[in-house]
PDB file as gemmi writes it, atoms N, CA and C in Angstrom:
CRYST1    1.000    1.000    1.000  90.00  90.00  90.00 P 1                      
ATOM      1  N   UNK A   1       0.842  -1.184   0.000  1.00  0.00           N  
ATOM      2  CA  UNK A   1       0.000   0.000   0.000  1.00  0.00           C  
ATOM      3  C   UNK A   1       0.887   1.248   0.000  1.00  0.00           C  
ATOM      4  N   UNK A   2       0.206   2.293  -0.945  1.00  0.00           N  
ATOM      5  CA  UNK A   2       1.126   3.419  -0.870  1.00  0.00           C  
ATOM      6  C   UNK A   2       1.050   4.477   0.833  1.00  0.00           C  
ATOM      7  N   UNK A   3       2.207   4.860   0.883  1.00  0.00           N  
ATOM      8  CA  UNK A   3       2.399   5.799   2.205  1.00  0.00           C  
ATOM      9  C   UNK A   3       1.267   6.891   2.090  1.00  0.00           C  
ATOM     10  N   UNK A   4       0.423   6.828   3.009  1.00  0.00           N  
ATOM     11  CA  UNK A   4      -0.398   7.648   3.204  1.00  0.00           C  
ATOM     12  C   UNK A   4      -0.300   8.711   4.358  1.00  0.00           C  
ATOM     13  N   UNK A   5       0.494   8.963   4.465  1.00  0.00           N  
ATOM     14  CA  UNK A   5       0.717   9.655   5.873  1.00  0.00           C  
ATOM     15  C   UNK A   5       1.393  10.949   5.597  1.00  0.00           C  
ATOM     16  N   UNK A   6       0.882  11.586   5.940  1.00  0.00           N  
ATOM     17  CA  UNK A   6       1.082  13.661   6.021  1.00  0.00           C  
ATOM     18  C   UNK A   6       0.117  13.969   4.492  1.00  0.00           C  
ATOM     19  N   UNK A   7      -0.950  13.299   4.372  1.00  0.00           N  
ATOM     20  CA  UNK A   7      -1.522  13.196   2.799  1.00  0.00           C  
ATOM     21  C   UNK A   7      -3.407  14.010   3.178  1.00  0.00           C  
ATOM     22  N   UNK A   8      -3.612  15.074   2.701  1.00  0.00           N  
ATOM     23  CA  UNK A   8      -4.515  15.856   2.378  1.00  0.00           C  
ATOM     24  C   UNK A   8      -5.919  14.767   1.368  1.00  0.00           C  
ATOM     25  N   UNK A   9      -6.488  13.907   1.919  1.00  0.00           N  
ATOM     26  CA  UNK A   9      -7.705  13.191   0.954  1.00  0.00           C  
ATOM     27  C   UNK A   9      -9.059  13.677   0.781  1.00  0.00           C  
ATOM     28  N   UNK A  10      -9.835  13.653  -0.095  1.00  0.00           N  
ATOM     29  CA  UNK A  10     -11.151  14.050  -0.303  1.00  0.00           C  
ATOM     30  C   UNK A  10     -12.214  12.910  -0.396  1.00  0.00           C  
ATOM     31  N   UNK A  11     -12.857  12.158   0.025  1.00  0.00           N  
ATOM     32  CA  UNK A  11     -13.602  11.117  -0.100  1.00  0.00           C  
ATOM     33  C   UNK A  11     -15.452  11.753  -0.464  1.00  0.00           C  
ATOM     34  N   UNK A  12     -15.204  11.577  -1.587  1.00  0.00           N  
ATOM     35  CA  UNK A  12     -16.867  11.899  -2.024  1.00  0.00           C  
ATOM     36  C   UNK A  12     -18.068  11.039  -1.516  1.00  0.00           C  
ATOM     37  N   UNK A  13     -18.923  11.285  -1.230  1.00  0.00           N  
ATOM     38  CA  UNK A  13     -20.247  10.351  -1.398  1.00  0.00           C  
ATOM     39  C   UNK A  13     -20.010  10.258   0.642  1.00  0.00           C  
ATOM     40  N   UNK A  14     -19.335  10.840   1.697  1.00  0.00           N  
ATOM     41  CA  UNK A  14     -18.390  10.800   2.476  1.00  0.00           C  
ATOM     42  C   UNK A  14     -19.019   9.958   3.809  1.00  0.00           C  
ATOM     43  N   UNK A  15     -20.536   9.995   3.617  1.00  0.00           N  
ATOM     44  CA  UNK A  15     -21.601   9.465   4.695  1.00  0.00           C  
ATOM     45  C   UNK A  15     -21.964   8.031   4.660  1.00  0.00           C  
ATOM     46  N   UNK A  16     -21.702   7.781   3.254  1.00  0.00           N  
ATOM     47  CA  UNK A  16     -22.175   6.006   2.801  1.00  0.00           C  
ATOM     48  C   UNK A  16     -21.564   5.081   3.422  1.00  0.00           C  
ATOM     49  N   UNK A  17     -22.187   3.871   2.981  1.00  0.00           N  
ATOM     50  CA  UNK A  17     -21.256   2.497   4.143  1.00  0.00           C  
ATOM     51  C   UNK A  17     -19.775   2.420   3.371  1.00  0.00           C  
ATOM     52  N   UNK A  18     -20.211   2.320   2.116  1.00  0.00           N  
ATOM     53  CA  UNK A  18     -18.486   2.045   1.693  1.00  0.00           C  
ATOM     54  C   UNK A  18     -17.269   3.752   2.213  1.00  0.00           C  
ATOM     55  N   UNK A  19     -17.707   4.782   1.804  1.00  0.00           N  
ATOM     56  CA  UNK A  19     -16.733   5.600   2.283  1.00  0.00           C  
ATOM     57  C   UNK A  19     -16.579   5.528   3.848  1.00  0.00           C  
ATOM     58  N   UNK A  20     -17.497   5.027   4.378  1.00  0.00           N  
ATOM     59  CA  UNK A  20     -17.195   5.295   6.135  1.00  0.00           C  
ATOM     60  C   UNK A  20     -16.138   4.254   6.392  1.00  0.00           C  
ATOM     61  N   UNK A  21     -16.505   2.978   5.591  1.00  0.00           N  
ATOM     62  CA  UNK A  21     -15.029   2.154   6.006  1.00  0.00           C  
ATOM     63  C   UNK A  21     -13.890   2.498   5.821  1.00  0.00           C  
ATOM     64  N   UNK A  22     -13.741   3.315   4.244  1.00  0.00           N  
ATOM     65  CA  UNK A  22     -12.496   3.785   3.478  1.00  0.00           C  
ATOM     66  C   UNK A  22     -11.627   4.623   4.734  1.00  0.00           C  
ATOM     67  N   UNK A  23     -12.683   5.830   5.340  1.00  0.00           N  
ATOM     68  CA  UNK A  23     -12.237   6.847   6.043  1.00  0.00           C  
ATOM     69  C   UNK A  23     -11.523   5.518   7.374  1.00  0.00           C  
ATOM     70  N   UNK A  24     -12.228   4.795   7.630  1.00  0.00           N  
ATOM     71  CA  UNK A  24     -11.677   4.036   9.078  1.00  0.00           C  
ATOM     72  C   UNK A  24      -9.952   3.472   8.793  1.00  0.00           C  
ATOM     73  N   UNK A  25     -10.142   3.378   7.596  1.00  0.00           N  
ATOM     74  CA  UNK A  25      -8.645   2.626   7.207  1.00  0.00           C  
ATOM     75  C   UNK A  25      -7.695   3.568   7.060  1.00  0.00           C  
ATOM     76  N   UNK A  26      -8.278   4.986   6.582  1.00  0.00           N  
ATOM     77  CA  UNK A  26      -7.327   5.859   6.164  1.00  0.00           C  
ATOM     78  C   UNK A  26      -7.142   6.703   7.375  1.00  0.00           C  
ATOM     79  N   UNK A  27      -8.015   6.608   8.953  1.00  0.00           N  
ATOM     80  CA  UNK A  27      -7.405   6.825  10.069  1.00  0.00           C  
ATOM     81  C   UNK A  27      -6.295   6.050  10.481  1.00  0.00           C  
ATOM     82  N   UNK A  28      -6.156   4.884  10.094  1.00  0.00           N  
ATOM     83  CA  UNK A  28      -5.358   4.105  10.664  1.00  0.00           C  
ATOM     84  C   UNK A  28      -3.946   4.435  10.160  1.00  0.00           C  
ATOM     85  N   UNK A  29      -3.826   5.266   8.890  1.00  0.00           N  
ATOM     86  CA  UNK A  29      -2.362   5.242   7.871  1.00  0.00           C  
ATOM     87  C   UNK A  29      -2.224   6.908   8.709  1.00  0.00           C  
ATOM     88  N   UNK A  30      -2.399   7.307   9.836  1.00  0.00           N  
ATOM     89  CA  UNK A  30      -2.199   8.684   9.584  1.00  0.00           C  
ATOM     90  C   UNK A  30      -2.109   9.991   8.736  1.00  0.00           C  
ATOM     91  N   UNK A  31      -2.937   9.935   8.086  1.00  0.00           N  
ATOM     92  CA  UNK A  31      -3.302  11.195   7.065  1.00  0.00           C  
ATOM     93  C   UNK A  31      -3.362  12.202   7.874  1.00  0.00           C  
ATOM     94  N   UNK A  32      -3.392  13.261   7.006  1.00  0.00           N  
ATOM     95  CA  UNK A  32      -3.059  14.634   7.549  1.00  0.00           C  
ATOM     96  C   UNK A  32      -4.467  15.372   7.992  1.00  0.00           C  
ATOM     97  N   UNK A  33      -5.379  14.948   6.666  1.00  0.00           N  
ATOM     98  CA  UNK A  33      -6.707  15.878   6.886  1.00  0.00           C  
ATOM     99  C   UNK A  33      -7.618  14.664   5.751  1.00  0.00           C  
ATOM    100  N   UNK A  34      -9.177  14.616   6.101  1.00  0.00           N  
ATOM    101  CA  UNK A  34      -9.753  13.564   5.121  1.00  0.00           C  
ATOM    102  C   UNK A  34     -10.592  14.920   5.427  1.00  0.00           C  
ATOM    103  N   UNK A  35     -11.245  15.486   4.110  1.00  0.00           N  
ATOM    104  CA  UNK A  35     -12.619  15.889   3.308  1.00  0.00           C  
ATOM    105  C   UNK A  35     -13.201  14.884   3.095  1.00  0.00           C  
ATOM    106  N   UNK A  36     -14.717  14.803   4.039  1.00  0.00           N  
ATOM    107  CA  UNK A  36     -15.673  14.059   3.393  1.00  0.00           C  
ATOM    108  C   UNK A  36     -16.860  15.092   2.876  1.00  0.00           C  
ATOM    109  N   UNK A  37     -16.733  14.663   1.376  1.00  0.00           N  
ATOM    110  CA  UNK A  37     -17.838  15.461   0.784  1.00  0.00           C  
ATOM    111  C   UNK A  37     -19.226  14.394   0.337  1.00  0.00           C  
ATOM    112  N   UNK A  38     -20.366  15.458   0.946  1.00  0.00           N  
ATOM    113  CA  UNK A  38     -21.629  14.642   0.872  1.00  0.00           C  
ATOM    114  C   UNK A  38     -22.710  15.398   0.517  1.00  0.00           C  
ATOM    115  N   UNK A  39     -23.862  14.940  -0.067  1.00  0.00           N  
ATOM    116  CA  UNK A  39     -24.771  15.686  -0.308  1.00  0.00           C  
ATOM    117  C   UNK A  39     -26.071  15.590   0.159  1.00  0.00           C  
ATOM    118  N   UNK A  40     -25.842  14.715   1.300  1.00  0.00           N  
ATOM    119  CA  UNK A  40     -26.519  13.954   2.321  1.00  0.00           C  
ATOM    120  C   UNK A  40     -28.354  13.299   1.528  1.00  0.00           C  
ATOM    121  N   UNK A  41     -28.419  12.894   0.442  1.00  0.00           N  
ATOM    122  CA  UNK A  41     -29.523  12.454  -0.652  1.00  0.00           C  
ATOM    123  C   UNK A  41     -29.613  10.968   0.282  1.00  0.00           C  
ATOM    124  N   UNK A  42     -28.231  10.091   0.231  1.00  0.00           N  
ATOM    125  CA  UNK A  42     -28.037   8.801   1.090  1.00  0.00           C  
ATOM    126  C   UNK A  42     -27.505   8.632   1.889  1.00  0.00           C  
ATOM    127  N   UNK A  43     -27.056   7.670   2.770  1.00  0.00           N  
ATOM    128  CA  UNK A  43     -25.675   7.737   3.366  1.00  0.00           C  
ATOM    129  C   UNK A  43     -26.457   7.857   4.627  1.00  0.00           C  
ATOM    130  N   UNK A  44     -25.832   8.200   6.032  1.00  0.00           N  
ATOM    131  CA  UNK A  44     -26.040   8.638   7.555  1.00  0.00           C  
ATOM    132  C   UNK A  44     -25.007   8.866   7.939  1.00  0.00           C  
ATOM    133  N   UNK A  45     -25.573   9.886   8.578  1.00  0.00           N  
ATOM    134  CA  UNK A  45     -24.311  10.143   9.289  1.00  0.00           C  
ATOM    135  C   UNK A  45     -23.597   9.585  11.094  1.00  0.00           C  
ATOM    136  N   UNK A  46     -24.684   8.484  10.894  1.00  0.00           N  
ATOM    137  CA  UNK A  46     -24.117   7.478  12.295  1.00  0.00           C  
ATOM    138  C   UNK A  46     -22.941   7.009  11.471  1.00  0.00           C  
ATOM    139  N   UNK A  47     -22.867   6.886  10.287  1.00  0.00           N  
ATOM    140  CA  UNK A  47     -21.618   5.969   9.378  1.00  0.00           C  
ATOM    141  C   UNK A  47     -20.234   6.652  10.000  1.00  0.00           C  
ATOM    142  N   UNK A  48     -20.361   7.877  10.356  1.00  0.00           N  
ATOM    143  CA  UNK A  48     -18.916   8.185  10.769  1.00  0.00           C  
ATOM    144  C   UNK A  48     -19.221   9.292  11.779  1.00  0.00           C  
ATOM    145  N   UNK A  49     -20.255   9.247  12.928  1.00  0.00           N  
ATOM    146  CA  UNK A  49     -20.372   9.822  13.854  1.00  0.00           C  
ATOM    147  C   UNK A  49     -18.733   9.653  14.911  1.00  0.00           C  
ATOM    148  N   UNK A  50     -18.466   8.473  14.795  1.00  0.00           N  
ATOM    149  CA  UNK A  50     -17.475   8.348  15.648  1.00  0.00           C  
ATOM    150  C   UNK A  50     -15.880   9.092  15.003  1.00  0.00           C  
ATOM    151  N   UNK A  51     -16.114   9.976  14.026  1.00  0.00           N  
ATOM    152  CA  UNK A  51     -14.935  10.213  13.486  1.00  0.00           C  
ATOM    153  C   UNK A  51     -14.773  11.819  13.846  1.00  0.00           C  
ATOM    154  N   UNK A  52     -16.002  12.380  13.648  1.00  0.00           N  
ATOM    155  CA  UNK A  52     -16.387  13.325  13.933  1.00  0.00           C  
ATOM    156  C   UNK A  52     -15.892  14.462  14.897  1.00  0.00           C  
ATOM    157  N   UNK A  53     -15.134  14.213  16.038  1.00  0.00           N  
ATOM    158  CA  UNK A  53     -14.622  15.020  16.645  1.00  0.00           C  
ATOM    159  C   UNK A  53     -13.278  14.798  16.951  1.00  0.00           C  
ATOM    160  N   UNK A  54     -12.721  14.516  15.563  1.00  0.00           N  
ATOM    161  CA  UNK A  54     -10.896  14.228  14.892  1.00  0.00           C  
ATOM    162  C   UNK A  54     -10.882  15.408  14.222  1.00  0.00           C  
ATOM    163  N   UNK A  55     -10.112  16.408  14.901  1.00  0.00           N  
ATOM    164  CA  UNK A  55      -9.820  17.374  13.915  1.00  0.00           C  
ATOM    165  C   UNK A  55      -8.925  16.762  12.688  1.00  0.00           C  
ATOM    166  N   UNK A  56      -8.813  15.815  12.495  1.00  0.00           N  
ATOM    167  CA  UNK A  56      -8.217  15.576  10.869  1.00  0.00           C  
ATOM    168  C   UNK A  56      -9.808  15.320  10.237  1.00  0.00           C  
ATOM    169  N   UNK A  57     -10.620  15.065  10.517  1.00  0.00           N  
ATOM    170  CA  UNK A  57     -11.995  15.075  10.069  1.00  0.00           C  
ATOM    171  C   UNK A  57     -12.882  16.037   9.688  1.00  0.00           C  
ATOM    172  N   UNK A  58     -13.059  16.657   8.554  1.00  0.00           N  
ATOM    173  CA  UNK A  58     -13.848  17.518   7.867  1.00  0.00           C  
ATOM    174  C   UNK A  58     -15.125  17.028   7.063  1.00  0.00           C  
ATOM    175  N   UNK A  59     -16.452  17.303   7.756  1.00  0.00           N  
ATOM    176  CA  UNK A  59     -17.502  16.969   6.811  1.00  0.00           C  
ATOM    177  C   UNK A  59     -18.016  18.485   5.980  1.00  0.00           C  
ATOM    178  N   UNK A  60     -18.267  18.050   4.875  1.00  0.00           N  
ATOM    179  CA  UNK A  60     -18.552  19.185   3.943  1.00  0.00           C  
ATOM    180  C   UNK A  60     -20.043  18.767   3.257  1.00  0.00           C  
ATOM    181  N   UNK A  61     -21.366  19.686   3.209  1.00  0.00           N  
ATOM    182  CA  UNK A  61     -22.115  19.197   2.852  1.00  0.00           C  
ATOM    183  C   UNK A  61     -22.454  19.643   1.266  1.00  0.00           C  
ATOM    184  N   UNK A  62     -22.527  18.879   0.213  1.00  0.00           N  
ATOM    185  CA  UNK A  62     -22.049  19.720  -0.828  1.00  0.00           C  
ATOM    186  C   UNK A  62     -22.276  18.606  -2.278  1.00  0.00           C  
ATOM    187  N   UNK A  63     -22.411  19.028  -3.270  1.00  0.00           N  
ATOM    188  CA  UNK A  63     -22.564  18.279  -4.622  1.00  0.00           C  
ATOM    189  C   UNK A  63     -21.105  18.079  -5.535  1.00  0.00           C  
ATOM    190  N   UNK A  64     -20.603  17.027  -5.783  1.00  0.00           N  
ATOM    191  CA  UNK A  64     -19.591  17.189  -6.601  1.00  0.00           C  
ATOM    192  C   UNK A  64     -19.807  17.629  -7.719  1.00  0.00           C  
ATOM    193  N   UNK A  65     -20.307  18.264  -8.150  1.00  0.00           N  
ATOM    194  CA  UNK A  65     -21.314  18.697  -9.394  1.00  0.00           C  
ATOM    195  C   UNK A  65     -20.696  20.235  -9.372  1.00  0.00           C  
ATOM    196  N   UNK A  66     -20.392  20.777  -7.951  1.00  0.00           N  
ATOM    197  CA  UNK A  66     -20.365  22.033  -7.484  1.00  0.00           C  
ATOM    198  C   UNK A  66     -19.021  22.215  -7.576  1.00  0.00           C  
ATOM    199  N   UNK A  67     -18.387  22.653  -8.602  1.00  0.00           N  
ATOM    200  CA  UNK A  67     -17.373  23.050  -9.126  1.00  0.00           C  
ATOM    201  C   UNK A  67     -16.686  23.792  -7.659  1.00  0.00           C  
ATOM    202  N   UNK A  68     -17.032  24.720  -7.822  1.00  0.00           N  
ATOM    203  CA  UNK A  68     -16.072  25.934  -6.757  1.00  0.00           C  
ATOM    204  C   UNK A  68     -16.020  25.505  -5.515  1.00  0.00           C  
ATOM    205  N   UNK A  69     -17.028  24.936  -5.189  1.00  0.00           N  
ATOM    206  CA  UNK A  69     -16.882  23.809  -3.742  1.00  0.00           C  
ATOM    207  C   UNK A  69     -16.122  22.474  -3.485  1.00  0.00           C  
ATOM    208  N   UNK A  70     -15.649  22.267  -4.649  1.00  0.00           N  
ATOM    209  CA  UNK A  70     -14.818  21.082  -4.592  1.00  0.00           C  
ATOM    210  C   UNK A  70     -13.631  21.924  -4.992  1.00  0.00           C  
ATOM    211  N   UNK A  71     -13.316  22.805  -6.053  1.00  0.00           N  
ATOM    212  CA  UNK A  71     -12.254  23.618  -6.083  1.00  0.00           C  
ATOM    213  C   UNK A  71     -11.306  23.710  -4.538  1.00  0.00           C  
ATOM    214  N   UNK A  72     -12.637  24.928  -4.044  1.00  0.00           N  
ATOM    215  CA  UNK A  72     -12.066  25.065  -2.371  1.00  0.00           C  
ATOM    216  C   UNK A  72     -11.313  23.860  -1.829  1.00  0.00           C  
TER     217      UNK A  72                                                      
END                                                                             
């Protein structure tokens, strides 16, 4: 697996069952900061309630569709 550690990630769709696992694994490699971007349509957010007060943890509520918001 590649070194993930001091690494800035964006995980789209960020509330669903599959990204909530992704994010659990990519706590484990020490990353720097995970963007989860969501547009909350599916998903819950019990999926990563427990991540939630990791300041490397950013939820963003938002459309990947939304150019300047994913820009940011």
């Amino acid at each position: 697996m590649q070194d993930l550690s001091d690494k800035k990630i964006l995980i789209t769709g960020g509330i669903g069952f599959v990204a909530s696992h992704i994010l659990d694994l990519l706590m484990e490699q020490n990353v720097a900061h995970v963007i989860l971007l969501d547009n909350l349509i599916r998903g819950s957010d019990r999926n990563i309630e427990h991540h939630l007060n990791n300041d490397k943890v950013q939820f963003v509520k938002g459309d990947i569709r939304d150019y300047d918001l994913v820009n940011d």
